[in-house]
C-alpha positions as CSV (number, residue, x, y, z in Angstrom):
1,X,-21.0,56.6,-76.4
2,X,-23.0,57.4,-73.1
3,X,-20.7,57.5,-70.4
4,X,-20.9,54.7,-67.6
5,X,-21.7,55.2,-64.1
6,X,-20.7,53.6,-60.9
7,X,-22.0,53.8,-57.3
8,X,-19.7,52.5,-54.5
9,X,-21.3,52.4,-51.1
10,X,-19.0,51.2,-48.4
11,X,-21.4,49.7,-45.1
12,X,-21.0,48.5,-41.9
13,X,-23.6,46.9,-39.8
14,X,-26.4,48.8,-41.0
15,X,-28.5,46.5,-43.5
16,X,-31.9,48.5,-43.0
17,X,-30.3,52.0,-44.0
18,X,-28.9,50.2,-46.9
19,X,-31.7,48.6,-48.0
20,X,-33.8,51.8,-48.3
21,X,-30.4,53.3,-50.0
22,X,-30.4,50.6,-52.9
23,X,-33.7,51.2,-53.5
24,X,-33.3,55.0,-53.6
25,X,-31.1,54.5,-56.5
26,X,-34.3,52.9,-58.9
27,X,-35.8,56.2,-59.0
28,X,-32.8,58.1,-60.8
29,X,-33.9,59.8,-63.2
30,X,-30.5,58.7,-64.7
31,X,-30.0,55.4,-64.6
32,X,-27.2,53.6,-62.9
33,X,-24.6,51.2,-64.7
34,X,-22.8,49.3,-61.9
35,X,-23.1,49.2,-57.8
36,X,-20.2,48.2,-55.5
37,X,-21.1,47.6,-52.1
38,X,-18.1,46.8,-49.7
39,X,-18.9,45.3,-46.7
40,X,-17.1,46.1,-43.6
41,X,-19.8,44.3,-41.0
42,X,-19.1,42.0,-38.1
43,X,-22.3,40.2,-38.8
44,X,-23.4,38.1,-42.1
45,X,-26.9,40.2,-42.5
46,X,-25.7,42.9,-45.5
47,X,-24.4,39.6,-47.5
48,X,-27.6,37.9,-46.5
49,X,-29.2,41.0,-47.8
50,X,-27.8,41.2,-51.3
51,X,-28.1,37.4,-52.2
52,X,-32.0,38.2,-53.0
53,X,-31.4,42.0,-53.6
54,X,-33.6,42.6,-56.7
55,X,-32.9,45.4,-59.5
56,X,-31.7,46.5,-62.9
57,X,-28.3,47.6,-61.9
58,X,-25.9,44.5,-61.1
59,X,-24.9,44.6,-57.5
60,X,-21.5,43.9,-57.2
61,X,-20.7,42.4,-53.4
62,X,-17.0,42.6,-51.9
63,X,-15.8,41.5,-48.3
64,X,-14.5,45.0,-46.7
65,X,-11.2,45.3,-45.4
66,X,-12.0,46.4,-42.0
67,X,-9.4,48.7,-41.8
68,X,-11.8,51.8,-41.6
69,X,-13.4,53.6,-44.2
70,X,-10.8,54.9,-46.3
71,X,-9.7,51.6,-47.1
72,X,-13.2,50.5,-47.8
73,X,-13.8,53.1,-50.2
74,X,-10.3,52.2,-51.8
75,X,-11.7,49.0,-52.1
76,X,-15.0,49.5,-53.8
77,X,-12.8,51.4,-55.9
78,X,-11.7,48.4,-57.5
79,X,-14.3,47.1,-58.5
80,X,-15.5,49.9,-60.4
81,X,-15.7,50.3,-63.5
82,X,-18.0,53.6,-64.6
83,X,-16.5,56.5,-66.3
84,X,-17.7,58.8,-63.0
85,X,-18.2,57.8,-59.5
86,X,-20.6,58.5,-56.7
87,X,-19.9,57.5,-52.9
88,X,-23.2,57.2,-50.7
89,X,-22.9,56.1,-47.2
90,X,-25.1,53.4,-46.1
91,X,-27.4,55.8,-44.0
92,X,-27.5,58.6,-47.7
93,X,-30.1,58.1,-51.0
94,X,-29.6,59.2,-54.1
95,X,-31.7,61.9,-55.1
96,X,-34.0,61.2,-58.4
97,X,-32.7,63.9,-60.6
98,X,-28.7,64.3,-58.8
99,X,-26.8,62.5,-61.4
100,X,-29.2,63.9,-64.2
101,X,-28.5,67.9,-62.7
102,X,-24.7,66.7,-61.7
103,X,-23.9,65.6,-65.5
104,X,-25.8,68.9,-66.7
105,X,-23.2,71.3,-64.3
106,X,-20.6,69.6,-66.1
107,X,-21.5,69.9,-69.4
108,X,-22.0,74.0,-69.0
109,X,-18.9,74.2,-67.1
110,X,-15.7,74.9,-69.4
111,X,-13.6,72.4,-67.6
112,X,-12.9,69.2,-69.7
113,X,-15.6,66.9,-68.2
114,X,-12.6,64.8,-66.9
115,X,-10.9,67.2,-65.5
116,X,-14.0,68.3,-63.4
117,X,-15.3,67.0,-59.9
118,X,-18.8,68.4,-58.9
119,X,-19.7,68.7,-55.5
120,X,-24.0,69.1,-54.7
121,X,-26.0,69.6,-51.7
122,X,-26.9,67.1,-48.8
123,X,-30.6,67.5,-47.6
124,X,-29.1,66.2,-44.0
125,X,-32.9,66.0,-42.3
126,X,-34.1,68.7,-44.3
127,X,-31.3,70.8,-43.3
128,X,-29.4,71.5,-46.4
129,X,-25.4,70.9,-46.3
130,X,-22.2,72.7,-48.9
131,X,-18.8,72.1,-49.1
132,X,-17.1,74.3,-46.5
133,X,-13.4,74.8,-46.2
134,X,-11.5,74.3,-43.0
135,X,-10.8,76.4,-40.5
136,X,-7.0,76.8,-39.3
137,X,-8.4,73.9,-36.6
138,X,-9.3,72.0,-40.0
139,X,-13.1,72.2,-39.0
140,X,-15.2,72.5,-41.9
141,X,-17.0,75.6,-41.3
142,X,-15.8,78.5,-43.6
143,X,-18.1,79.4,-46.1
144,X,-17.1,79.8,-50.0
145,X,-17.5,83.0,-51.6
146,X,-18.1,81.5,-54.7
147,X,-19.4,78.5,-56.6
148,X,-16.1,77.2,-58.3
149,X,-12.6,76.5,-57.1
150,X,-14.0,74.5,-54.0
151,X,-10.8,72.8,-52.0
152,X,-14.1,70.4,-49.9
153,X,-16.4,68.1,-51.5
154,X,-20.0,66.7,-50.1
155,X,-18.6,63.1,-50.2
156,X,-22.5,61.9,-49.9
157,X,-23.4,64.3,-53.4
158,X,-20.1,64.0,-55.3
159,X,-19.7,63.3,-58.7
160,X,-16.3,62.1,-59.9
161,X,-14.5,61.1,-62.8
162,X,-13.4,57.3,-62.5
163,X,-9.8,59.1,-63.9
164,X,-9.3,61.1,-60.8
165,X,-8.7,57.8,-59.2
166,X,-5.8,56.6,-61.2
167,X,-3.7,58.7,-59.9
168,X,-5.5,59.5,-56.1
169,X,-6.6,57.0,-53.6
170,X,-8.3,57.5,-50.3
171,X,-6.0,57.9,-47.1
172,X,-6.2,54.3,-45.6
173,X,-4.8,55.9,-41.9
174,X,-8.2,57.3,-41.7
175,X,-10.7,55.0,-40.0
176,X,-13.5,57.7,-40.0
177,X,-13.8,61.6,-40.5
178,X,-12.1,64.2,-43.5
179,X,-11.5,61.2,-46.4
180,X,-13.2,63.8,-48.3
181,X,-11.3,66.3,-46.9
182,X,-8.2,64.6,-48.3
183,X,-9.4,63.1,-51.1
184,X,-10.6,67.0,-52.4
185,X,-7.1,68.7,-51.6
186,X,-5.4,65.6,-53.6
187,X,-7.9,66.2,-56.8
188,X,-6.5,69.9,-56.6
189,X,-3.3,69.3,-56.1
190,X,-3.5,67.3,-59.2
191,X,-5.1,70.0,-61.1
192,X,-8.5,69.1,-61.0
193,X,-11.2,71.5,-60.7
194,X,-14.2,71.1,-58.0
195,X,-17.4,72.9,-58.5
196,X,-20.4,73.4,-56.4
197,X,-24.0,72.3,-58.2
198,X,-26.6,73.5,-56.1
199,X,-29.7,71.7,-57.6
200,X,-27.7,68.1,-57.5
201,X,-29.2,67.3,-54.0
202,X,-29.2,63.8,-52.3
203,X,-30.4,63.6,-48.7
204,X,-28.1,61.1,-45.1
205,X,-30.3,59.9,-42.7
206,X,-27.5,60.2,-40.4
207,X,-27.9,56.6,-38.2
208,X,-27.3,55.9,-34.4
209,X,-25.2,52.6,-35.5
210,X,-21.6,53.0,-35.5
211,X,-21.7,56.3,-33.7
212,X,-19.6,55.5,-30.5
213,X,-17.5,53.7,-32.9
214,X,-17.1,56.0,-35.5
215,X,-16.5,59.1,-32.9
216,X,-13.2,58.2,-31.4
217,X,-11.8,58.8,-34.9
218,X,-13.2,62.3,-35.2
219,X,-10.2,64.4,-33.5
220,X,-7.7,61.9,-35.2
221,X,-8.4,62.4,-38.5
222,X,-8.8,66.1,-38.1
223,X,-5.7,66.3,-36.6
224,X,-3.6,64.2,-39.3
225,X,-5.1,65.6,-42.3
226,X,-5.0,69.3,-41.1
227,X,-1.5,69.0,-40.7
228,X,-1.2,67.2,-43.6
229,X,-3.0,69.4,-45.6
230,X,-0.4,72.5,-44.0
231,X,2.9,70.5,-44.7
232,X,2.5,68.2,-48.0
233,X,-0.2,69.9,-49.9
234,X,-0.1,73.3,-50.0
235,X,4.2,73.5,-48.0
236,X,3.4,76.2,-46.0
237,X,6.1,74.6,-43.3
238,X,5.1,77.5,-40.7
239,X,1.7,77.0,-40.7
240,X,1.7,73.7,-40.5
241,X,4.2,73.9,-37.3
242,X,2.0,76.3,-35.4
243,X,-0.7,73.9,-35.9
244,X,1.6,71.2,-34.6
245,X,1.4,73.3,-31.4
246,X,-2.2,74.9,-31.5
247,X,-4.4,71.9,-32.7
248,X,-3.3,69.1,-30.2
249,X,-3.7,71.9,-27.1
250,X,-7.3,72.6,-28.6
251,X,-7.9,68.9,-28.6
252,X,-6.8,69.0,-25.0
253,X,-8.7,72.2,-24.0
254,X,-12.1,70.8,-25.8
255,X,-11.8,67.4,-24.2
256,X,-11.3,69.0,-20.8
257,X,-14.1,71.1,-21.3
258,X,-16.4,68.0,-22.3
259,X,-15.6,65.5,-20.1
260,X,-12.9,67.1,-17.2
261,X,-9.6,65.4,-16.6
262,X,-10.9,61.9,-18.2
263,X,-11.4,64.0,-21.4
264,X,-7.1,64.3,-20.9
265,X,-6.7,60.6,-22.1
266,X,-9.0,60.5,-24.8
267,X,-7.0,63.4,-26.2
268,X,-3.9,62.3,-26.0
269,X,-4.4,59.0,-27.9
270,X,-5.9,61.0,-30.6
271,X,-3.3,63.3,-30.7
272,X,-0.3,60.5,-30.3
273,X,-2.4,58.3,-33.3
274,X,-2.7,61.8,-35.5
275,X,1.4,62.1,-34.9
276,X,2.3,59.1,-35.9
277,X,0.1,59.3,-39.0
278,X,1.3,62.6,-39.6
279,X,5.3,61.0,-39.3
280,X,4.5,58.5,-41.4
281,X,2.6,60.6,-45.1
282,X,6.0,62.8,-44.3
283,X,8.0,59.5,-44.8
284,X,6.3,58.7,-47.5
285,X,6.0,62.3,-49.3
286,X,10.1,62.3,-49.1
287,X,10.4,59.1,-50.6
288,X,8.6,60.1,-53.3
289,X,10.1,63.3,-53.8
290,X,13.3,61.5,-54.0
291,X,12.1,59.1,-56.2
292,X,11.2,62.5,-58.5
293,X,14.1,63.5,-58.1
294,X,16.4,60.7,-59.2
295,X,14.1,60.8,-62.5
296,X,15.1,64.0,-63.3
297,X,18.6,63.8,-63.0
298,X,18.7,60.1,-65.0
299,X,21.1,60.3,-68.1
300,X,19.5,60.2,-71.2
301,X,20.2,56.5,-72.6
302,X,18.3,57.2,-75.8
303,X,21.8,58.9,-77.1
């Protein structure tokens, strides 16, 4: 039986870029089973859009949460129903032979094909973008070494298995910036494998809408999920607490150095919104240990 695929592309306020992305995804040489697009707009064009939106591939239209992107993408989740999964942002189109080169890296790759993620390129304006790992900062700008055992995805080239989600889900703190940062280190964490394909390539027309919007997030989720990533993923408890210290007096320094002392405020609620995220996934990350642990120690009543 051919396995089903899905495309979820989460939008806001950009009906042009996503026009030109739906049509991008005609041309696979592959074709597509199923398109979720979640709507996150403050305007009625995208629905407007996709009541006459022709095609082979059913467009499936949901009302976004607008709660940010990770919840978007959560969303469009649910409607899914492929065996894999690619994200594309509004502004990205799918390349014509990246799910045909993407489903051939898995099939010569040992890994149970559910059990693998595979990560392509990004032609980004013809410059072409990989997965790169954070820094200690949790910037994404250490190169891999090698081709497999990638901790960062491309989320705009990305092919998952829909199974990956049953027991992951995109951080719904995160309004914009590192979902696939997160959403990577939680496939790992889970024992799933992520490999780099470097002829899957689909190309982001990065767009000017959303921008200003979108950009207040950056140093927020960087923050959260790099100290996230430091205490609950991997425990290393002393790393994580010198980044406590070191990343919110870089966010300081850089914001100083970009916009002087009016920088200082723009900083602070960044670093005050990446705390209290941070306070909370610790809440959280007890409870569930807890909840582990009383599952261990309950008496066998099968006796």
């Amino acid at each position: 039986m051919q396995s089903r695929v899905s495309v979820c592309i989460c939008t806001r306020n950009r009906p042009q870029e996503l026009q030109r992305c739906l049509e991008s995804l005609r041309s696979s040489s592959v074709p597509i089973d199923q398109v979720v697009v979640s709507d996150d707009s403050t305007d009625d064009r995208t629905a407007e859009l996709l009541r006459d939106e022709p095609g082979s591939s059913p467009v499936i239209y949901v009302r976004g949460p607008k709660r940010g992107l990770g919840a978007n993408r959560n969303l469009a989740l649910g409607a899914a129903s492929g065996d894999y999964i690619i994200f594309l942002d509004d502004d990205a189109c799918l390349g014509e032979r990246f799910l045909e080169r993407a489903l051939a890296r898995m099939s010569t790759d040992g890994t149970a094909r559910d059990r693998l993620v595979v990560s392509g390129c990004e032609d980004n304006r013809g410059v072409i973008v990989r997965a790169h790992d954070q820094s200690f900062l949790g910037f994404q700008n250490v190169a891999y070494r090698g081709a497999t055992g990638l901790n960062t995805i491309v989320i705009n080239s990305t092919l998952f298995p829909r199974a990956l989600f049953d027991v992951v889900s995109f951080d719904e703190h995160l309004i914009y910036g590192c979902d696939e940062v997160d959403v990577a280190l939680q496939a790992v964490r889970h024992g799933y494998r992520i490999v780099q394909s470097e002829d899957a390539i689909n190309f982001h027309y990065p767009s000017a809408v959303n921008r200003a919007y979108y950009k207040r997030h950056l140093d927020v989720s960087r923050l959260y999920i790099t100290f996230k990533r430091y205490a609950i993923y991997e425990r290393a408890y002393l790393k994580a607490m010198m980044f406590a210290v070191l990343g919110p007096a870089h966010c300081i320094a850089s914001a100083i150095k970009r916009r002087g002392v009016r920088g200082l405020a723009d900083a602070g609620r960044a670093i005050v919104a990446a705390a209290r995220f941070s306070a909370d996934s610790l809440r959280h990350s007890g409870r569930d240990a807890q909840r582990s642990g009383r599952q261990l120690r309950a008496p066998d009543q099968s006796l």
